[in-house]
N, C-alpha and C positions, 0 to 999 in steps of 0.2 A: 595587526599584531600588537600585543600590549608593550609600549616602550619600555618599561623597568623591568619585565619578564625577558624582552632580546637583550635589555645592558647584562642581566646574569649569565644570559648563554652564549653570548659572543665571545668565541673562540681569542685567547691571548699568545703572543708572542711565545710568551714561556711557559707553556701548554705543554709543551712534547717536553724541555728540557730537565722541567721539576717533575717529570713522571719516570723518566730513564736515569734522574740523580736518588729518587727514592730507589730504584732496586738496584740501585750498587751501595750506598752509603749511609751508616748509622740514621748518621744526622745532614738534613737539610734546613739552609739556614736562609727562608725568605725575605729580603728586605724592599722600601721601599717607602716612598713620603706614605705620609695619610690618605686614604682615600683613594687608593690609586686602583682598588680592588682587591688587595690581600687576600681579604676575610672571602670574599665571595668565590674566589680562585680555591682556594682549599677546601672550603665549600664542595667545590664542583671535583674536583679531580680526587678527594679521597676518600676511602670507600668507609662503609657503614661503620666496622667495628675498631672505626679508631676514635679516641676519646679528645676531645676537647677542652679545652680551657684557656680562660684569657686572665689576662694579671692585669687588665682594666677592671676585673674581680677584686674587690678589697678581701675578702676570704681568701681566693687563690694568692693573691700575693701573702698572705702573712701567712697562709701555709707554704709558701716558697723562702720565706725566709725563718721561720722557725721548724721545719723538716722537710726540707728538699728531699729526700731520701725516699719519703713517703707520699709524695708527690707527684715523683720521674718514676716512681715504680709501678709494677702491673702487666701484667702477660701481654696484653693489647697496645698496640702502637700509639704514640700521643703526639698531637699538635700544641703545643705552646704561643699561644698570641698575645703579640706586646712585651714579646721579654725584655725590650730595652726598660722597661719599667722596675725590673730586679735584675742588676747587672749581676747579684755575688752567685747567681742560680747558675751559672755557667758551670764554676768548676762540679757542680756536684753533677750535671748533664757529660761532663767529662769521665766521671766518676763511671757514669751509670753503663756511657757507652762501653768501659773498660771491661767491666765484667759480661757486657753480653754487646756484641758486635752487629746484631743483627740488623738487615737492610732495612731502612725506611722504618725503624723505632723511632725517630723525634723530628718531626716538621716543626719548626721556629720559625715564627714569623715575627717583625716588629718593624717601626717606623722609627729607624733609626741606622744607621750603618755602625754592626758593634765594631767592624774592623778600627772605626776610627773615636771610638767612644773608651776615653783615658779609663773607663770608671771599669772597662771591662778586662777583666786580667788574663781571663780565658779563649783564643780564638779557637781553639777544638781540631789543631792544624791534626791532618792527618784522618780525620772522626767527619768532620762536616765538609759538604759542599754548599758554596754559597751564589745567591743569583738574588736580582734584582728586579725589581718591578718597578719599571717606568709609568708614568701615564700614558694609556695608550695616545697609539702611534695613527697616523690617518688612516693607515691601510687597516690596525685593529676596528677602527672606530666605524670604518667600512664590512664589517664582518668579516675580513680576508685573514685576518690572525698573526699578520706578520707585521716586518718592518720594511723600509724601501729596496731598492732591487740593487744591493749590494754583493749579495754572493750573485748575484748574474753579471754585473759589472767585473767583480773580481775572477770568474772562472772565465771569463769567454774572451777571446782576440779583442786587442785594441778597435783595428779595424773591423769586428763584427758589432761595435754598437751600437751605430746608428741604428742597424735592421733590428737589433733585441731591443729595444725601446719605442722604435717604431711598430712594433708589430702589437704591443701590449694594450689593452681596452681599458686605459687607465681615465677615471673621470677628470673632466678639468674640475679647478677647484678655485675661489677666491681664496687667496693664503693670507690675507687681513682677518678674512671672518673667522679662518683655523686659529690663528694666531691668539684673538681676543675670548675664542670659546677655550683653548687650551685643549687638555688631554687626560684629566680626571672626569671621571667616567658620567657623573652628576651632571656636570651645567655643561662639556661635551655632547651625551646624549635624551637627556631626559631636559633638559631646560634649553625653552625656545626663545625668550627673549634678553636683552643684554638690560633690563630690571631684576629678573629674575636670577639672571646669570651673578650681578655684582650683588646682591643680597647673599648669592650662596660662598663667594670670594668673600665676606667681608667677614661672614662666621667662620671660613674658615682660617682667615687671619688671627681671629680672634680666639677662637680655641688652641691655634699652634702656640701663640705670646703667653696665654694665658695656663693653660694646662701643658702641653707637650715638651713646650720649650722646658717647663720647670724640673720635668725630668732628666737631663740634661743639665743644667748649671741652676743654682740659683740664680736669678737674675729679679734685682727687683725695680729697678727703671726703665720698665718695657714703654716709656716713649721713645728714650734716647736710643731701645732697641728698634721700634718700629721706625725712627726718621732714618737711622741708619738702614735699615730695610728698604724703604724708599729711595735710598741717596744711590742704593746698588742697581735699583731697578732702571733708573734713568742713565746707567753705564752699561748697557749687556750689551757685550762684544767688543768694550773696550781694555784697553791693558789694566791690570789692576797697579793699584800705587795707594798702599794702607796710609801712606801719611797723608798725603792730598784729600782722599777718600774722608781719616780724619779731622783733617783742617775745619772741611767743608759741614759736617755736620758738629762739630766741637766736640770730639772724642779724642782720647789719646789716641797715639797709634797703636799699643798694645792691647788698649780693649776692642780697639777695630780686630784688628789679628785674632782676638780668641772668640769676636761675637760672628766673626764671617765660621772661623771653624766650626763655629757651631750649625751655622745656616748652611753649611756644606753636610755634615754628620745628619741632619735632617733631611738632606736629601732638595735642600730647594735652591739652591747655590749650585751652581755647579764650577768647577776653575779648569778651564781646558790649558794646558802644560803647551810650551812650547818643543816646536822637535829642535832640537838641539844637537844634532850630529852635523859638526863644520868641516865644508872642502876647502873654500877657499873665501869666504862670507866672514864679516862677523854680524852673529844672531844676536836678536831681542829674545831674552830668556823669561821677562815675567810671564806670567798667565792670564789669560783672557779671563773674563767673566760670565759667564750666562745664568740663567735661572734653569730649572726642571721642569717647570711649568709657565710657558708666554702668557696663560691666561693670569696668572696668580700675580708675573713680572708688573702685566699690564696694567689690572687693577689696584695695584699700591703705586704706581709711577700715576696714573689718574686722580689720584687723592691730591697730587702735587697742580693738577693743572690739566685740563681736557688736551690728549693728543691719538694720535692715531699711530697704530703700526708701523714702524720703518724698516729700513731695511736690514737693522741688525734684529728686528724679532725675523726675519726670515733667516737669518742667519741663524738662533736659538733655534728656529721649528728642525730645519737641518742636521744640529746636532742631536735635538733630542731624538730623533730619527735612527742617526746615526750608535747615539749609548743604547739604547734599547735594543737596536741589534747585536751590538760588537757583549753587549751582558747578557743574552742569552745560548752564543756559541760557546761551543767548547776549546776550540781553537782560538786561541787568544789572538786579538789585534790591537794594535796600540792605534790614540785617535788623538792628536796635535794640529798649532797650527806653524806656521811659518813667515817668520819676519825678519829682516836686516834691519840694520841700524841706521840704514838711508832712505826705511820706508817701503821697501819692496816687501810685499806681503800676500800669502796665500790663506785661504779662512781656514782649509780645513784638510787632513795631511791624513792619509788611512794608511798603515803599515800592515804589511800583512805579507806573509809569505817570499819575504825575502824584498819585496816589492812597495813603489811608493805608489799612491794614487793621490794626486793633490784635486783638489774641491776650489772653486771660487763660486760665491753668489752674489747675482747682481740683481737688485727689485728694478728691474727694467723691463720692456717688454720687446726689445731691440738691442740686443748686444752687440757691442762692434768690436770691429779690429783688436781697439786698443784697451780693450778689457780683457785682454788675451796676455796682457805682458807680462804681468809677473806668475803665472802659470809656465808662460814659455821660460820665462828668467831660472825657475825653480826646475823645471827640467832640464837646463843647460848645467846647470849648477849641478843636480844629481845622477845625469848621462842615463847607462842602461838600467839602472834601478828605478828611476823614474819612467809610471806608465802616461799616457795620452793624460793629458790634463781634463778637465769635466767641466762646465760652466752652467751651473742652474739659475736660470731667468723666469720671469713672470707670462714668459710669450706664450706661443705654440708653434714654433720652428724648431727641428733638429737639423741642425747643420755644421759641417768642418768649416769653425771660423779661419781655422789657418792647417795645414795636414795634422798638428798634436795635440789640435784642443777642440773639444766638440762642446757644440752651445744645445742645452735642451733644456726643456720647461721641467722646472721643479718637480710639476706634481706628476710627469710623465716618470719619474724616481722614487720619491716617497710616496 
């Protein structure tokens, strides 16, 4: 089979979801970094007589900003790509849903999340629904289309897991080499070597600093943006703290604060929130850090100095795992982590349903006892809300390290 012909046809995550948010809603609002497969997704899922246009168009853009009107109009359904490129076209897409309501008139897509982009005035509440595109996920990248076995974890008995994950024909995997290929669909499945691979990471750093980013803020000392880029990649998974963060690369704290917002808004930052509901603890409230993409983390953190994968990029493959799930349901779950002020800490905290599921990951291939504790610690602390703790490892064993915490291999999950 020709590789770039299967990267087009391989089934995505949010395959089903953006097909069942067009026949309810005006407007559906695609986001996601660069590159993640937008364009090829819409592409694939919508049908002939809907019309096209991208605002990486210089035509299309300046007809979006001197007659929007004329633009968003037309009997036939339209996709907009790159609207983050004309943020003022919103209100007139507001405009247009008002006078005609009908399902799945405006597919928007853009690399950018408008939710969090200042310059947009419009979120279309009420008119759009919004979903996100991750880079895929191992199981995408395996042709299966989805994310890891979360809603099987979450619907089925504590004690029925071991046998639902034991039973699954899931391949083993090195999570170094997932980790360094990343989850954008290019150096993922079309590029086999890690020459080939960092040529394609390096344009793509280069065209985000240079073009994307500038849609987004001016910025005109994109070293001071790229070492800052760098100083984050060699922190994912740890607390953030903008003044140290600043120290260290000689930036105020203030323009750390608005150049991370911005690497957040573009979708390659990611800041995981702590859970913050206290029984009798006092929490660490900052926010962790991770990146959207381990390959993208990994090759700016290698600019700095040759290192390999550690155990907090296993900890990033996890979550991006876990966001790419939890953005394409419709029932919302919240995704935190969990830490006191004496250290006790859980990586990854899934809320859903009334219910906690806490996550620990350990790059081991032998889990013991006492990698159990503060999983156990964080169950004692939240009683019947709290489900069986999880423990993903590099092994191949599924086993109850203790009755409330089951130890199983990563990849037997994602």
């Amino acid at each position: 089979m020709n590789i770039i012909h299967a990267v087009k046809t391989l089934p995505r995550l949010v395959d089903d979801a953006l097909a069942a948010r067009l026949r309810v809603m005006p407007a559906v609002v695609l986001t996601g970094a660069r590159q993640t497969g937008k364009s090829t997704l819409v592409e694939k899922l919508v049908p002939g007589n809907r019309r096209y246009r991208s605002l990486d168009d210089f035509d299309v853009r300046d007809a979006a900003r001197r007659d929007p009107e004329a633009l968003l109009g037309g009997v036939d359904p339209l996709t907009l790509d790159e609207v983050q490129r004309e943020p003022g076209l919103m209100p007139a897409v507001k405009r247009a849903i008002d006078r005609d309501r009908r399902p799945g008139r405006f597919l928007l897509t853009g690399s950018a999340n408008l939710l969090l982009m200042r310059q947009v005035s419009e979120s279309l509440a009420g008119r759009a629904s919004y979903l996100t595109l991750w880079p895929m996920t191992r199981r995408e990248q395996l042709g299966l289309g989805r994310a890891g076995r979360w809603d099987d974890l979450l619907s089925a008995p504590d004690d029925q897991w071991r046998d639902l994950l034991s039973a699954g024909d899931d391949p083993e995997e090195d999570w170094q080499a997932l980790a360094l290929r990343g989850g954008f669909p290019t150096p993922a499945l079309e590029l086999t070597t890690p020459a080939d691979r960092a040529i394609w990471f390096d344009g793509y750093v280069r065209t985000y600093l240079e073009r994307d980013l500038q849609d987004l803020a001016s910025i005109s000392a994109l070293p001071d943006f790229r070492r800052l880029m760098q100083a984050a990649c060699l922190r994912v998974g740890q607390l953030l703290n903008q003044t140290e963060l600043g120290r260290d690369v000689g930036l105020p704290q203030p323009t750390v604060h608005r150049w991370l917002n911005l690497l957040e808004t573009s979708y390659l930052l990611v800041r995981l929130p702590a859970y913050a509901v206290n029984r009798t603890k006092r929490l660490v409230k900052s926010p962790r850090i991770f990146w959207g993409d381990t390959g993208v983390a990994l090759h700016l953190g290698a600019q700095l100095g040759p290192s390999a994968p550690a155990g907090a990029h296993l900890e990033n493959l996890v979550l991006h795992d876990l966001l790419a799930w939890r953005d394409a349901r419709v029932d919302r779950v919240e995704l935190a982590y969990w830490r006191t002020t004496i250290g006790e800490e859980v990586d990854f905290v899934i809320e859903a349903g009334g219910k906690l599921l806490p996550i620990e990951v350990k790059a081991t291939s032998k889990p013991r006892l006492g990698d159990c504790s503060h999983l156990r610690t964080f169950r004692q602390e939240y009683g019947r809300k709290a489900r069986a703790g999880l423990l993903l490892h590099t092994g191949r064993t599924i086993e109850w390290l203790t009755p409330d915490v089951l130890a199983v291999p990563w990849w037997r999950v994602l």
